[in-house]
N, C-alpha and C positions, 0 to 999 in steps of 0.2 A: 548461444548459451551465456559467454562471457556479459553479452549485454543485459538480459535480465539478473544475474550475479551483480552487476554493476548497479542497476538500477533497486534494487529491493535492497540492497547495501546505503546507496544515496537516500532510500524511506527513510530506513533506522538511522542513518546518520541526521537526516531532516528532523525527525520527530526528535531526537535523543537531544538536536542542538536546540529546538523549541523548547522543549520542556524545561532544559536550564537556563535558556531568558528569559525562560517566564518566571521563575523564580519558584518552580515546584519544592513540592514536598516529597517529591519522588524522590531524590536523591538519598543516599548513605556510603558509608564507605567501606571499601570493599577490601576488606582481608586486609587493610592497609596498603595497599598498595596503591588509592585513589579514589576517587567517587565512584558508584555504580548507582546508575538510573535504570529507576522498573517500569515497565513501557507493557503496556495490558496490550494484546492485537487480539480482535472477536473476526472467526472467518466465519465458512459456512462449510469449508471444505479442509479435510483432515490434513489433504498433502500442503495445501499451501501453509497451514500453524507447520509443519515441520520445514518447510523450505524458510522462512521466515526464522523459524529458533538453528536453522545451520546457518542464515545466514549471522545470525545475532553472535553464535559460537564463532566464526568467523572477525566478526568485529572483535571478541573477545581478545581472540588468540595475537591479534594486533595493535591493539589498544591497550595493554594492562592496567592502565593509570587510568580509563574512562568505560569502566561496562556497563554493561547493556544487559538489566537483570528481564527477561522478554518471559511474561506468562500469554503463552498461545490458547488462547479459548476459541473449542467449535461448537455451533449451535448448527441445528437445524436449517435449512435457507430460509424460509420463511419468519421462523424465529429471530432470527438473527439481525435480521432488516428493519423488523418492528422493532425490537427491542430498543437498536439504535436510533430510529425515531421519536422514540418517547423520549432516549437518554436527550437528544438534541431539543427534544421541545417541550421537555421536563428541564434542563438545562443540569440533569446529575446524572451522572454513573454511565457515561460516554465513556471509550476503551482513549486510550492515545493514540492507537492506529486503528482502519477496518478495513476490512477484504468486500468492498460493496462490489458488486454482480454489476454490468457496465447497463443491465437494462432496467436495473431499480436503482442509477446514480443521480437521475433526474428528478425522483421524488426528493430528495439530499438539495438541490438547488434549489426550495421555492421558499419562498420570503426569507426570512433572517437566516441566512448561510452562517450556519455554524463550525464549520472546518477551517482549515487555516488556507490564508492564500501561499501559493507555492511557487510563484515568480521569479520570485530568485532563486530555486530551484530548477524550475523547468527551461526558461527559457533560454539559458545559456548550452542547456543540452539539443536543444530540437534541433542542429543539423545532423545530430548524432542519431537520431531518432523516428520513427512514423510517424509527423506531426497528427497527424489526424485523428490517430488513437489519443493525443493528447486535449487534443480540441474537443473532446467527447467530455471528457473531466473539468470544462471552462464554465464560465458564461460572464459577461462582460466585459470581455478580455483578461480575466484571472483564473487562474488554473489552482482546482481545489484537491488534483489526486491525481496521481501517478501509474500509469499503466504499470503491469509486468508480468501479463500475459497475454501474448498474439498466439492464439492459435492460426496451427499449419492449415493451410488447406490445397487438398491435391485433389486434383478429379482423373478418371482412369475414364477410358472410355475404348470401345472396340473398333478397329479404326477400319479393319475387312466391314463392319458391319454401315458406319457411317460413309465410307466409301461407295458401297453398294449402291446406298440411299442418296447418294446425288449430294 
């Protein structure tokens, strides 16, 4: 658990530190106390916009001087996906982060990659990590997205009954 806290922590910190070199106009200042950057994330799935805005609370409650103002939008799955498609080959109204589904992240890779590369991101992390879940997010040695969810999987099985059977 610590490690997915960790890693959806390292997104918004990824996106939060892109959006300010790249000279956004996301930024304002917050209560005075510092900047706050608005960081739009489009999931498909309700808990992750909440696990994403605790994690963002989180960055808050540690950062004073640099928030992270995070509007979590859910669509539909299917919606969601398309939508993002257009934004990226329309080249408007892309979120700053997305919750892409890891079996429609390969329509997101085909000719002009419009996501940021995450290199200096990931690669310092992968012995910390499932590389492989990461290699899913690449293609020509750059890494375009961040896992931060492995599901469990457990198999139960009757072991009187596979016993029996030889």
């Amino acid at each position: 658990m610590k490690k997915l806290v960790l890693l959806g922590t390292v997104l918004i910190l990824v996106m939060s530190t892109f959006l300010s070199g790249c000279g956004s106009n996301n930024s304002t200042e917050a209560d005075g106390t510092g900047k706050s950057t608005k960081l739009v994330f489009w999931t498909f799935n309700e808990l992750h916009g909440k696990f994403m805005s605790s994690l963002a609370e989180q960055w808050n409650a540690n950062n004073p001087k640099d928030q992270i103002e995070l509007l979590a939008e859910t669509f539909p799955y299917d919606d969601m996906h398309n939508k993002l498609l257009v934004a990226y080959q329309s080249g408007e109204g892309a979120p700053d982060l997305s919750d892409i589904e890891i079996s429609k992240f390969p329509n997101y890779l085909k000719g002009d990659i419009q996501m940021v590369e995450l290199n200096g991101i990931v690669e310092p992390e992968l012995d910390n990590v499932v590389e492989s879940r990461f290699d899913i997010y690449s293609k020509n040695g750059k890494y375009y997205g961040i896992d931060y969810h492995v599901g469990a999987a457990v198999i139960y099985y009757n072991k009187e009954i596979l016993d029996s059977a030889g």
